[in-house]
VMD Tcl script that builds the backbone (N, CA, C; Angstrom):
set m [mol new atoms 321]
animate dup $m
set s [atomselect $m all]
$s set {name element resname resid chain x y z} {
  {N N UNK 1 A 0.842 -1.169 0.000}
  {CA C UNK 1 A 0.000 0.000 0.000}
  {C C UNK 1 A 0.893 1.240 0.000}
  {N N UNK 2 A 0.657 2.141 -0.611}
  {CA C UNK 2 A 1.363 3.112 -0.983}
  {C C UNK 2 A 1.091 4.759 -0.113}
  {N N UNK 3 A 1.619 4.983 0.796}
  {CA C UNK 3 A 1.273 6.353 1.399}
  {C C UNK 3 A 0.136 6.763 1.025}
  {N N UNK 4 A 0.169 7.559 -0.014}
  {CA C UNK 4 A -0.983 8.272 -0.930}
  {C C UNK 4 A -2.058 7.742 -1.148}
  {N N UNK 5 A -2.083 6.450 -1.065}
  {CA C UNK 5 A -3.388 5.583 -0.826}
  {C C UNK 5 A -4.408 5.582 0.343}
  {N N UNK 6 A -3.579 6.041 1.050}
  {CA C UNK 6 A -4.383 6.424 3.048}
  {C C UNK 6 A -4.455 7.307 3.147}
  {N N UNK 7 A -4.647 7.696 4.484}
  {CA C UNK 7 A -5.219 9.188 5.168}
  {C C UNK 7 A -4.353 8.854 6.180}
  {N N UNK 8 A -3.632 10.081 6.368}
  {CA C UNK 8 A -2.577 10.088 7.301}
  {C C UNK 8 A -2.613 11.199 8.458}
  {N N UNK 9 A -2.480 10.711 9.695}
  {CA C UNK 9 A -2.652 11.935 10.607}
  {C C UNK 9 A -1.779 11.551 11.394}
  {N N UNK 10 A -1.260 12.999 11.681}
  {CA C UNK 10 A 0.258 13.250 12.497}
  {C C UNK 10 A 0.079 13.696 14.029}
  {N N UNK 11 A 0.596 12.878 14.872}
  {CA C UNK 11 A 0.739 13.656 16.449}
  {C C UNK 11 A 2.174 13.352 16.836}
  {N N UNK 12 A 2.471 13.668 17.910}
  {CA C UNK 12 A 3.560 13.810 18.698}
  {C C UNK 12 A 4.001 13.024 19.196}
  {N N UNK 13 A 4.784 12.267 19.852}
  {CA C UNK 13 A 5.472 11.730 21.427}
  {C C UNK 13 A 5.663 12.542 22.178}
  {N N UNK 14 A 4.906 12.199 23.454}
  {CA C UNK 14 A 5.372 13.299 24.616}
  {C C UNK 14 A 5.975 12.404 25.459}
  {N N UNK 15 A 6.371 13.308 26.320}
  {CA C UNK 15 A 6.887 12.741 28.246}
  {C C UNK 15 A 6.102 11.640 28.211}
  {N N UNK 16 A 6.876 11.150 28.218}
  {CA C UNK 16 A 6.265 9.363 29.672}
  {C C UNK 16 A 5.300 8.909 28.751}
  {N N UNK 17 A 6.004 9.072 26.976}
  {CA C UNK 17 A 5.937 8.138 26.115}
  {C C UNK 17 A 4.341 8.182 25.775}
  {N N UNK 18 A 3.460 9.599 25.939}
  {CA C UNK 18 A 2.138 10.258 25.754}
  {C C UNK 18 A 1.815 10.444 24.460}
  {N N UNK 19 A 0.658 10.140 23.788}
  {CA C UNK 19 A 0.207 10.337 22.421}
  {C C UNK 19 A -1.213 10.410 22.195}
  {N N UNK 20 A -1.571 11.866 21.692}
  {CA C UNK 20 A -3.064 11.981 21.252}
  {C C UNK 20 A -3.400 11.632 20.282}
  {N N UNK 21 A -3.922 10.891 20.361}
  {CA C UNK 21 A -4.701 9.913 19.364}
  {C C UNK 21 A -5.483 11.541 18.478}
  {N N UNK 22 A -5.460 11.760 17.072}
  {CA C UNK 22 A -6.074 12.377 16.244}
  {C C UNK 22 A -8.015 12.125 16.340}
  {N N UNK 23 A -8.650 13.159 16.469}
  {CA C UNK 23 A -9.736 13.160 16.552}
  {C C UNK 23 A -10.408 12.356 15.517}
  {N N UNK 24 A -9.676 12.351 14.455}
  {CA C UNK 24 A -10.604 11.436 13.514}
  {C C UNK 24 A -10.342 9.757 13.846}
  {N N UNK 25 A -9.660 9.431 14.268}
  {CA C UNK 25 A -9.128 8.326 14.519}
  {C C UNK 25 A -9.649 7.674 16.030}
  {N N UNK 26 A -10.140 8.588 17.066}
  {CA C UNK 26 A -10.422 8.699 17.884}
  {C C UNK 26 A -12.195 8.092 17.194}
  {N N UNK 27 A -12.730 9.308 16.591}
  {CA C UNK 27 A -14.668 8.777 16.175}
  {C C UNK 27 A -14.112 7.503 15.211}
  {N N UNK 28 A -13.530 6.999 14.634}
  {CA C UNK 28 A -13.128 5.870 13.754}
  {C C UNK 28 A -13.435 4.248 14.797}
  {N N UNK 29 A -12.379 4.847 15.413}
  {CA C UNK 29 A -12.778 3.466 16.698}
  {C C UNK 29 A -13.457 3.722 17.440}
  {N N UNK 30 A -14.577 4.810 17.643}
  {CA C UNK 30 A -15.432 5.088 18.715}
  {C C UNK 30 A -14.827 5.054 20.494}
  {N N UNK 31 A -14.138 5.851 19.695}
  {CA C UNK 31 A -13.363 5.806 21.162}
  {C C UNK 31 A -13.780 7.175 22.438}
  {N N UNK 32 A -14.195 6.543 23.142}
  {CA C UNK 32 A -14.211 7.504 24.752}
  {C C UNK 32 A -13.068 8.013 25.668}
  {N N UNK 33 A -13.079 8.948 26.537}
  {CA C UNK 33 A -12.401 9.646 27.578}
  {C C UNK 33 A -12.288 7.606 28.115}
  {N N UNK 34 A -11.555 7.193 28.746}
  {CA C UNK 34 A -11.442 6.214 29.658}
  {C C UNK 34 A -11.262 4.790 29.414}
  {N N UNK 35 A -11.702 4.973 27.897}
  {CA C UNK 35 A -11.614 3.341 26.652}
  {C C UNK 35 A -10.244 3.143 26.957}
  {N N UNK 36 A -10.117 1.355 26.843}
  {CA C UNK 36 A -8.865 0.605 26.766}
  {C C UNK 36 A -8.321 0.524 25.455}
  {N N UNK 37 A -7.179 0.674 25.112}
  {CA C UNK 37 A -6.763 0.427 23.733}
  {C C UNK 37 A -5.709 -1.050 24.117}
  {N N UNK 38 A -6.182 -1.891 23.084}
  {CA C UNK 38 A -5.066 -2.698 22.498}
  {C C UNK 38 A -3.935 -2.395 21.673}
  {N N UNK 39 A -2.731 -2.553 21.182}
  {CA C UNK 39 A -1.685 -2.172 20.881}
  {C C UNK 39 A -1.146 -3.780 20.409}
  {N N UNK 40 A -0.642 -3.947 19.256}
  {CA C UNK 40 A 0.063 -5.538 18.696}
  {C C UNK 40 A 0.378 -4.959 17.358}
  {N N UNK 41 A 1.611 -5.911 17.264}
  {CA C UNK 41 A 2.406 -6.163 16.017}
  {C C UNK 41 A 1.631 -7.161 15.137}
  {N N UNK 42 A 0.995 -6.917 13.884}
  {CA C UNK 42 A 0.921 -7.604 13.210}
  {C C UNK 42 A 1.977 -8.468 11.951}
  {N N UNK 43 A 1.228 -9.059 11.104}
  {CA C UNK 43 A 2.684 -10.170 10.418}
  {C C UNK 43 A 3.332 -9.322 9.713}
  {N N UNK 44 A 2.785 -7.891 9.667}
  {CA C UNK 44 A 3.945 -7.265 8.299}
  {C C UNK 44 A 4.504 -6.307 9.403}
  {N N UNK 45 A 4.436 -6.740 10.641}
  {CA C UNK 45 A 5.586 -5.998 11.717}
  {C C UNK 45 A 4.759 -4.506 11.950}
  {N N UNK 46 A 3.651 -4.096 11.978}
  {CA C UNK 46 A 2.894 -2.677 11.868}
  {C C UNK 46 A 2.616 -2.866 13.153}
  {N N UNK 47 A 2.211 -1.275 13.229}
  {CA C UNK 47 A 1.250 -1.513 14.962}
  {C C UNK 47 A -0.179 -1.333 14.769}
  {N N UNK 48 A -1.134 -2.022 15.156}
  {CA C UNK 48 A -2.330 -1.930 15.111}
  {C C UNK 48 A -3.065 -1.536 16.471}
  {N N UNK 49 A -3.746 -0.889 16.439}
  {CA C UNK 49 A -4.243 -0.151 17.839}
  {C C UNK 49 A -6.113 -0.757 17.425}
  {N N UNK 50 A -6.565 -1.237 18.508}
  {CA C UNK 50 A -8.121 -1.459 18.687}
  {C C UNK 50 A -8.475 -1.099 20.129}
  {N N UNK 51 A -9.428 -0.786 19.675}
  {CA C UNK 51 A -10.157 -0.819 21.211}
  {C C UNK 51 A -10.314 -2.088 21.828}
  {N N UNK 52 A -10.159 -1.940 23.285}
  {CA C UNK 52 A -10.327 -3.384 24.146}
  {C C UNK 52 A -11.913 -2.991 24.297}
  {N N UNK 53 A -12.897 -3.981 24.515}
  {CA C UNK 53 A -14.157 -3.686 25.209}
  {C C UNK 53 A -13.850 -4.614 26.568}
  {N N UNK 54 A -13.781 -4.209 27.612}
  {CA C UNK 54 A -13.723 -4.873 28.771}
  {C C UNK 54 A -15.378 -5.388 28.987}
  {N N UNK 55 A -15.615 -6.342 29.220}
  {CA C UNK 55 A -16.848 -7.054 30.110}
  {C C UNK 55 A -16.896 -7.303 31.216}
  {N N UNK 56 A -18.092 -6.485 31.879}
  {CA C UNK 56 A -18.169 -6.910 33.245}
  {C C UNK 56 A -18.137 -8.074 33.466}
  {N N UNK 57 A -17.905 -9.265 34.819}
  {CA C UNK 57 A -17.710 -9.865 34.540}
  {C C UNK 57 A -19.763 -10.927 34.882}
  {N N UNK 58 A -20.161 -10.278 35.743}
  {CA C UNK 58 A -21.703 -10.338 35.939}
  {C C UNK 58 A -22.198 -10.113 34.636}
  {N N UNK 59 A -21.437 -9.673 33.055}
  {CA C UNK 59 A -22.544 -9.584 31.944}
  {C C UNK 59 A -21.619 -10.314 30.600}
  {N N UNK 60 A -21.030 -11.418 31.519}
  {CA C UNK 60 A -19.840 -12.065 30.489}
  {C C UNK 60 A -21.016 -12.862 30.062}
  {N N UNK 61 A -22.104 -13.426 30.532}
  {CA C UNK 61 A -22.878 -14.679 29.907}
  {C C UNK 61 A -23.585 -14.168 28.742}
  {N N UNK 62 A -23.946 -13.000 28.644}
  {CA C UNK 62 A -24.760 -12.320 27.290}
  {C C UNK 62 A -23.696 -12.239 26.183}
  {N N UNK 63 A -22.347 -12.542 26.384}
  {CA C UNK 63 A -21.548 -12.624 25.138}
  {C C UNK 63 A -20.512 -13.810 24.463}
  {N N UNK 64 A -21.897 -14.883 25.663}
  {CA C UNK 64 A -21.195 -16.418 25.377}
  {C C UNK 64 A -21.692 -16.558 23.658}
  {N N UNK 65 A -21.194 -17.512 23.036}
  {CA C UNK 65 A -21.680 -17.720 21.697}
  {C C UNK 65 A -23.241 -18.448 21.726}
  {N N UNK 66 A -23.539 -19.095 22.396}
  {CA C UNK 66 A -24.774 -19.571 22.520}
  {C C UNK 66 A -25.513 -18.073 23.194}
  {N N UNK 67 A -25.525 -17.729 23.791}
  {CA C UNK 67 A -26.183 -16.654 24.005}
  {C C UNK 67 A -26.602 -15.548 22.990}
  {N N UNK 68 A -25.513 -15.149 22.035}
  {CA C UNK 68 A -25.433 -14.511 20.636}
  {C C UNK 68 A -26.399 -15.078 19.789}
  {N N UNK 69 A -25.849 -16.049 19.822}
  {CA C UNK 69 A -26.730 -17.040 18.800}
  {C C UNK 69 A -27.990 -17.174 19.051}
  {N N UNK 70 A -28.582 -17.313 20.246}
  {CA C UNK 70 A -30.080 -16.853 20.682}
  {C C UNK 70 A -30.987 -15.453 20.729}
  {N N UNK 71 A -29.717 -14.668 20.681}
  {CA C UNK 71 A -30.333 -12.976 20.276}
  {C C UNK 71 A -30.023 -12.903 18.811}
  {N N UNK 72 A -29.294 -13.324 18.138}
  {CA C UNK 72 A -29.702 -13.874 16.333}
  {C C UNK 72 A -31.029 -14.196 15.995}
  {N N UNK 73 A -31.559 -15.157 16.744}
  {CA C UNK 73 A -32.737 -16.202 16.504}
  {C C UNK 73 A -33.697 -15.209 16.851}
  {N N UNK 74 A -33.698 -14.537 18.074}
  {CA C UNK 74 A -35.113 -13.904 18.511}
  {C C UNK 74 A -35.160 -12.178 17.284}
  {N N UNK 75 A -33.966 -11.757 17.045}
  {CA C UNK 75 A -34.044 -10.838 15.809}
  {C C UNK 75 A -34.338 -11.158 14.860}
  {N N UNK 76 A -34.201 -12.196 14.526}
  {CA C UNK 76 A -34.542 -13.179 13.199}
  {C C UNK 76 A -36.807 -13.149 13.442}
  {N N UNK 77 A -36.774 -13.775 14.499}
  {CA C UNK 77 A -38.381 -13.622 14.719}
  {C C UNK 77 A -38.872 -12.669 14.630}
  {N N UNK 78 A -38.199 -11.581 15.296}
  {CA C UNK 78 A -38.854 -10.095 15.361}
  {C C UNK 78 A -38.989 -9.758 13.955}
  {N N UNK 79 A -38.073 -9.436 13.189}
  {CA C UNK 79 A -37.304 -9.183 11.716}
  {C C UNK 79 A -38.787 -9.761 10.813}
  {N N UNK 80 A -38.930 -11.114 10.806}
  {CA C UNK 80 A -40.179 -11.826 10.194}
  {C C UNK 80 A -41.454 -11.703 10.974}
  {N N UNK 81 A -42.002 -11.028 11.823}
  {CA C UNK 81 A -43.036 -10.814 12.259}
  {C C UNK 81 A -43.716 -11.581 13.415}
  {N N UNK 82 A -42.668 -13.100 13.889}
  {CA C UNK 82 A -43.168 -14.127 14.208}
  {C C UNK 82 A -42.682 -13.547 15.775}
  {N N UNK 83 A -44.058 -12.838 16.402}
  {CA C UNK 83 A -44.235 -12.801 17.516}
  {C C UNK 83 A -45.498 -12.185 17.764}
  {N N UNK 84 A -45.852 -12.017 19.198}
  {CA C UNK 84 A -47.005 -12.437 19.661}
  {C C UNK 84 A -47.152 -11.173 20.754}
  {N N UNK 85 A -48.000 -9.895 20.847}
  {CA C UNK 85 A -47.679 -9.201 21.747}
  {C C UNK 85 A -49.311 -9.021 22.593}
  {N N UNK 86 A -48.803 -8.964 24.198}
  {CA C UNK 86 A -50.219 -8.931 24.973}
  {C C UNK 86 A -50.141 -7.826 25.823}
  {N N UNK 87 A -51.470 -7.582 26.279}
  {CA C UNK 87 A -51.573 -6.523 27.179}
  {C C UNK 87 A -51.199 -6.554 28.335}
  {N N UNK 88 A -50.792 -7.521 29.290}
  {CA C UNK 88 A -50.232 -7.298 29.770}
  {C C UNK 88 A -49.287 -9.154 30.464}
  {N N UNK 89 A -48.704 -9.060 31.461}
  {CA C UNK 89 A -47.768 -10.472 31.641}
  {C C UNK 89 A -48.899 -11.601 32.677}
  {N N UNK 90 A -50.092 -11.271 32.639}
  {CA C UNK 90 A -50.714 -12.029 32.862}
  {C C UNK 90 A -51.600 -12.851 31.997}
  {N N UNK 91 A -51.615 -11.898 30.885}
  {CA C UNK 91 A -52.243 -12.124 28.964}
  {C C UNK 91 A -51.308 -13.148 28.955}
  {N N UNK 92 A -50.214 -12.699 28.715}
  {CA C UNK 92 A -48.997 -13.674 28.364}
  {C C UNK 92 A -48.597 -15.409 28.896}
  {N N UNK 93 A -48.973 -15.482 30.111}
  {CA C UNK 93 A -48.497 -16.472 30.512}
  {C C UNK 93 A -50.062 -17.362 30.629}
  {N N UNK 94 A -51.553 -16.739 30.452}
  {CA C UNK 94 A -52.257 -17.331 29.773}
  {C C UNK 94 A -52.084 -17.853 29.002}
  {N N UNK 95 A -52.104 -17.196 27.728}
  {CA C UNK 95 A -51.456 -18.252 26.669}
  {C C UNK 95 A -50.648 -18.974 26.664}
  {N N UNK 96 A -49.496 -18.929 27.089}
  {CA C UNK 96 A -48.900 -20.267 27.162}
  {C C UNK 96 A -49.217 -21.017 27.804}
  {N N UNK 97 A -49.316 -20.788 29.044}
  {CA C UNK 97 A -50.556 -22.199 29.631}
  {C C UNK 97 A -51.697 -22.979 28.643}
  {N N UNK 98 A -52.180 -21.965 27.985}
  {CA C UNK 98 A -53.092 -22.558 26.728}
  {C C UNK 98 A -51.827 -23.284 25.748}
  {N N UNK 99 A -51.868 -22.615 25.007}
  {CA C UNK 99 A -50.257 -24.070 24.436}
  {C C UNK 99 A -50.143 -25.081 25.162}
  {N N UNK 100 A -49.249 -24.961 26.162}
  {CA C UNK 100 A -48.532 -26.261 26.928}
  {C C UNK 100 A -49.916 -27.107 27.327}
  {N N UNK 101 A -51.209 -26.791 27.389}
  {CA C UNK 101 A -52.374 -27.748 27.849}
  {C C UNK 101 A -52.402 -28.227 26.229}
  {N N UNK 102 A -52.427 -27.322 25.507}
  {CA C UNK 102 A -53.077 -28.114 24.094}
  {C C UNK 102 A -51.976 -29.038 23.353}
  {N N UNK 103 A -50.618 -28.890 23.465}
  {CA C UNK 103 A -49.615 -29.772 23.480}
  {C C UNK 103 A -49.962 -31.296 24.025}
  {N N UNK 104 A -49.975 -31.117 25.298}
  {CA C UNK 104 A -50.261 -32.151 26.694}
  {C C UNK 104 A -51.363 -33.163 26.169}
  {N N UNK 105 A -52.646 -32.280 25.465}
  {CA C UNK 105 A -53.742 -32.846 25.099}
  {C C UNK 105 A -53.349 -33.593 23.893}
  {N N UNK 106 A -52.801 -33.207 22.884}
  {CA C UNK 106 A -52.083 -33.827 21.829}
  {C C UNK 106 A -51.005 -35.319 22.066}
  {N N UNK 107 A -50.495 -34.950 22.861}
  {CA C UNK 107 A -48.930 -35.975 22.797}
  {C C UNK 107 A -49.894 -37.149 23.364}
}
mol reanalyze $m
mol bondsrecalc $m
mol representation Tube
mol addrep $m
């Protein structure tokens, strides 16, 4: 890749090895006052900078792969229409009681 091919933005080294990240580069990675950055050498020897997202560790289970994969599925339902909305959570668990009896009655 050839210089002129990118967008290039220039900052400094300061004291105690300090560097402002360029504002555009900053909204690029959506980066905040307090965000973790990653820092690694990739295979052509470059430095690549990403943001870390730290996870709490009480909200590590919402980003197990089975968990993903189940908020896929229920966007996927929403997305196609295939849901069911009631007035209120006593509507709701009527009906399924109606299901699971008419199941029961079936099997």
């Amino acid at each position: 890749m050839n210089r002129k091919d990118v967008s290039l933005f220039k900052t400094r080294l300061r004291a105690k090895g300090q560097v402002t990240l360029p504002g555009e580069i900053r909204e690029l990675l959506g980066l905040r006052e307090g965000d973790d950055l990653l820092f690694f050498l990739d295979e052509k020897g470059q430095v690549v900078v990403e943001r870390e997202r730290v996870i709490p560790p009480d909200q590590a289970w919402f980003w197990t792969e089975r968990w993903q994969r189940l908020e896929r599925e229920a966007q996927a339902d929403i997305d196609a229409g295939r849901v069911h909305r009631y007035a209120n959570v006593d509507k709701a668990v009527e009906a399924l009681e109606r299901k699971a009896n008419a199941r029961d009655r079936n099997h």
